[in-house]
N, C-alpha and C positions, 0 to 999 in steps of 0.2 A: 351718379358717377363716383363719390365721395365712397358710397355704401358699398360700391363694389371692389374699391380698391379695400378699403378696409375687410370685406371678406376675404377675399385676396389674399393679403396678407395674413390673415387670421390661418387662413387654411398653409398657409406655408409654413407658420409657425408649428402647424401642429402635423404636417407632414414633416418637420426638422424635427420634433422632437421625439414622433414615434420612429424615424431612422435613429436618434442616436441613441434611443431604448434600444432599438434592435440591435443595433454594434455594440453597446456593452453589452449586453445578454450573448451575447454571438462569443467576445473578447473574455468574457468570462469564462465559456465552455470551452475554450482554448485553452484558458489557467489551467481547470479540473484535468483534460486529455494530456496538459503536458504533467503536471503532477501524477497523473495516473502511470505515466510511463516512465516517471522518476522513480517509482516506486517500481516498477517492471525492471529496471534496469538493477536495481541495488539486490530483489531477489534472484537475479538470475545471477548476480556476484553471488549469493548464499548458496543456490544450488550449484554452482559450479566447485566451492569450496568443500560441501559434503562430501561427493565421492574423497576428496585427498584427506578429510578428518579421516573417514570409514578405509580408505584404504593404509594410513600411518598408523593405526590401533589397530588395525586386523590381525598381525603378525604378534602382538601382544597379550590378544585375547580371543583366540581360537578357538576355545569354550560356549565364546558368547555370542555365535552366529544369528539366535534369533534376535537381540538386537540390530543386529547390522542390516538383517533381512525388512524389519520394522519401518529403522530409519529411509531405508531406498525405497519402499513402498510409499513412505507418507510425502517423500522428496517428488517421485513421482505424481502424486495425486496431486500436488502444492503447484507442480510445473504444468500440468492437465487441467487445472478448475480456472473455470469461466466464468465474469461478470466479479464484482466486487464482496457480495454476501459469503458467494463459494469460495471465494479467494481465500477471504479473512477465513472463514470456516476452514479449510485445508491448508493454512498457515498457522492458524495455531494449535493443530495436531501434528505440525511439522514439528513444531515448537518445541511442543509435548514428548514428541519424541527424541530429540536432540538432549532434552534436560532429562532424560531416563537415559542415553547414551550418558552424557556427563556424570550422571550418579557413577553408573557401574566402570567408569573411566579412573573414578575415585579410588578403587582397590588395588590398582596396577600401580605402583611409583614408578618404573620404569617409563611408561608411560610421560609420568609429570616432568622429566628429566630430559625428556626427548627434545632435540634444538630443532627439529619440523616441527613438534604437538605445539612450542612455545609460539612457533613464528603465526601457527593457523590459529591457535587462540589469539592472539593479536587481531590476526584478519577478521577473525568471527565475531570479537569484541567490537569492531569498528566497522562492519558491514551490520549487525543489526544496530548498534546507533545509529545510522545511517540512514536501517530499515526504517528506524522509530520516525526521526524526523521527517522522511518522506511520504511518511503515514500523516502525521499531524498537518505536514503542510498542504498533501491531498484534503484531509477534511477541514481545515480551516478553506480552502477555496472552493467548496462543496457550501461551505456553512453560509459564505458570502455569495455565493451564486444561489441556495434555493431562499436568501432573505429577499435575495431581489427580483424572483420572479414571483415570488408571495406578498412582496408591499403593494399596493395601489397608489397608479395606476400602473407602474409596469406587470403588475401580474394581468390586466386585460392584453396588451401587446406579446409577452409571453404568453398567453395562452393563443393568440392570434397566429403567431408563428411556433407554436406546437412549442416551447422547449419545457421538458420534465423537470418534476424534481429530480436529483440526485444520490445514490446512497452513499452513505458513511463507511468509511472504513473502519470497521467495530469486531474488537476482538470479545470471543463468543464468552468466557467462563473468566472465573477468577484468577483461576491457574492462570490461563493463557496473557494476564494481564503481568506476570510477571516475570521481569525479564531473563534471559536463560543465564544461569550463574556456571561462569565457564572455570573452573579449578583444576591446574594441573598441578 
């Protein structure tokens, strides 16, 4: 009778602790989707921003349509790419093209003087800090959710109830690790 209550229990213990494997594992994947969509949300403050940069320089530099053509294109692919790898991939040729806008922005003073060019440099300077941290806080909860479906024993319960690793949000080139320097 003794042996049976003690298995008993035994098995209760150990059905209690693969349920609360599984609810942090679970609690976890919730952090990464709501940090993923922290980051959705601050990009779509950027691409919302771009048309009003490209449309308050347009009038400025009429010359330099293939820029502006560049920028809408890479804005597009940036708001089109799917999953995390493409993401970061079509964000940092967003990027890329944003700081070749800001170069050729450099020859116009008029431009620099301008009290809309000043207020969207504000915005833009504080929408990608924003980006960065959003980024960082995605991967740091990426970093702590695939450690802990890789330590044992919760990576046997993880792998029981299927949950993957995770990818990083990883910006691809050297360039793109730097941040766009915005000078009016």
């Amino acid at each position: 009778m003794v042996a049976i209550i003690v298995l008993i229990v035994i098995i209760v213990l150990i059905i209690m602790y693969i349920v609360g494997v599984y609810n942090t594992l679970v609690a976890s994947r919730v952090r990464i989707n709501n940090a993923w969509a922290s980051i959705d949300v601050q990009l779509k403050r950027r691409y919302d921003l771009i048309p009003n940069l490209v449309n308050a320089v347009k009038g400025y530099m009429e010359h330099e349509k293939e820029i502006f053509i560049r920028v809408t294109q890479a804005r597009s692919n940036a708001m089109n790419a799917n999953g995390v790898a493409e993401k970061a991939k079509a964000e940092g040729a967003l990027t890329n093209t944003l700081k070749s806008l800001f170069a050729v922005m450099e020859n116009y003073p008029n431009i620099k003087a301008n009290e809309n060019m000043m207020q969207l440099q504000e915005e833009l300077t504080s929408t990608e800090n924003k980006i960065s941290f959003a980024r960082q806080h995605y991967n740091d909860v990426v970093a702590y959710y695939n450690t802990l479906i890789q330590k044992f024993p919760q990576n046997t319960i993880a792998g029981m109830f299927s949950f993957a690793k995770r990818e990083f949000f990883k910006v691809e080139s050297e360039e793109e690790r730097e941040a766009p320097k915005v000078k009016f």
